[in-house]
N, C-alpha and C positions, 0 to 999 in steps of 0.2 A: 566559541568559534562558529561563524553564521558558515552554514555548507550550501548547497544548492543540489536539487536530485531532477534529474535527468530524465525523466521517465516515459518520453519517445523516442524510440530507436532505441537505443543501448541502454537496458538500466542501469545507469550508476551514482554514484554519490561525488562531486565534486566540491574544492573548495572555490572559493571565491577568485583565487588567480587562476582556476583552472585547470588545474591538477586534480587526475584521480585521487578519492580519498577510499581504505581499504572499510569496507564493513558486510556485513554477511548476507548473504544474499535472501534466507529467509527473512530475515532484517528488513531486508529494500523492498521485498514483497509487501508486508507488514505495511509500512508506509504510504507505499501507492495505494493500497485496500483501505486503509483508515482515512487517507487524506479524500480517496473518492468517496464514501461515504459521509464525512463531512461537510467535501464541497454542495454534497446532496443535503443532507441535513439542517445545513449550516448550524450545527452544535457541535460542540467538542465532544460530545457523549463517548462514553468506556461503552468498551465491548465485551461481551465475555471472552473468556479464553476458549471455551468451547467453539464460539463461532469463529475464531483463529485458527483454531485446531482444523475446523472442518473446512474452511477456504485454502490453508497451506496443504491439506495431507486428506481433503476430501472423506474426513471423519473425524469424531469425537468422541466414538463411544468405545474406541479401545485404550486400553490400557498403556501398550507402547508407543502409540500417537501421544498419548499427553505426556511421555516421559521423552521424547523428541524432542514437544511441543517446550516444558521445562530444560531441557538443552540448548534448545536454540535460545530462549530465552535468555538465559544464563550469559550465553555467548556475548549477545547484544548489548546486556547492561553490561560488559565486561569493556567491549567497543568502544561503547557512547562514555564508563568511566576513563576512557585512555585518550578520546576525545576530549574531554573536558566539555560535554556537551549532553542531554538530553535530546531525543529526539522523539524516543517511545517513551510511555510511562507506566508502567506495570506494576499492579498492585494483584491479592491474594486471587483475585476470581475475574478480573481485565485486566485493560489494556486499552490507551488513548493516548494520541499522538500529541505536540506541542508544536502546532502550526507556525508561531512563530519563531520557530529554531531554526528556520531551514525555509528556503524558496526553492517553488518547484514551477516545471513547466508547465502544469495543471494546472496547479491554482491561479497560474499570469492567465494562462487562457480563460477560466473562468473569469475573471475581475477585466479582460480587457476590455478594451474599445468595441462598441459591438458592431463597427463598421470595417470591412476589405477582408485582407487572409484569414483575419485571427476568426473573424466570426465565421468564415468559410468554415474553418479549420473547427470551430464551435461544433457548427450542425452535423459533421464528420462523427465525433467525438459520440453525440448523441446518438448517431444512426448505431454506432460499432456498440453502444452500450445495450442495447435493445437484445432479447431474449430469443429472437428469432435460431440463435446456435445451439441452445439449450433446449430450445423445442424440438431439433433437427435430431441433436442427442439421446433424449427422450424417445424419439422415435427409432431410432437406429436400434434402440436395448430392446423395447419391444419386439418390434416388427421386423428387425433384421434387414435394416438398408442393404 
C-alpha cells in the first residue's frame, strides 16, 4: 500500500484516495526526521537508536527513555505489519527509513521545479532549518532570557 505523509500543516499519514490512515505519532515523527536527513544526505543511512531516543524524548542516556523508545517501536512495527507495508526499518542498534514506500511533501519539494512557489516555498524551508532557535535556547538556559 503506497501512503503519502503530510508533513506541513497537519502531520498525518494519508492513503492515496485521501483518507486519513491511523499510525503513531512517535512513528510520523520518526519519518519526517529520517526523511530530513536523507533529503540532506541523500543516503539512506541507519541511524542509531540512541540518536532517535535523543530527537523524540531529548535523551538517551536513560534507562526509561530507551524502554519508551523500545515501545514505541514495537508499536510501529506492529502498524506498518497491519499495513502490509514497511515504512521504518529497524534493526538491533538503528533505524532507516524506506523512501520509496511512501511520498511526502518534502521530498516533492525537494525534487521540484526550481522555478515559482515551490522554490519560494524551498528557500522557506531552508531559512526555518537554520539553528538560529537553538542558539536562542542555549541562551535562555544560560543567561536566563
Amino acid at each position: 500500500m503506497k501512503l503519502r505523509l503530510d508533513s506541513f500543516g497537519e502531520l498525518r499519514l494519508i492513503d492515496l484516495a485521501g483518507q486519513p490512515v491511523a499510525f503513531p505519532e512517535k512513528g510520523l515523527l520518526t519519518i519526517c526526521y529520517l526523511l530530513d536527513r536523507y533529503l540532506q544526505d541523500r543516503a539512506g543511512s541507519e541511524y542509531p537508536r540512541s540518536a532517535l531516543a535523543r530527537f523524540l524524548w531529548d535523551s538517551h542516556d536513560n534507562p526509561d527513555i530507551m524502554a519508551n523508545l523500545r515501545k514505541s517501536i514495537s508499536r510501529i512495527q506492529a502498524r506498518q505489519t497491519e499495513l502490509g507495508t514497511e515504512l521504518l526499518v529497524f534493526t538491533a542498534t538503528g533505524v532507516r527509513i524506506k523512501p520509496d514506500a511512501f511520498v511526502c511533501d518534502l521530498s516533492e519539494l525537494a525534487n521540484a521545479d526550481s522555478e515559482g512557489a515551490l522554490e519560494k516555498l524551498r528557500r522557506l524551508v531552508g531559512v526555518l532549518r537554520q539553528d538560529f532557535l537553538a542558539v536562542l535556547a542555549d541562551q535562555s538556559v544560560g543567561g536566563r532570557l
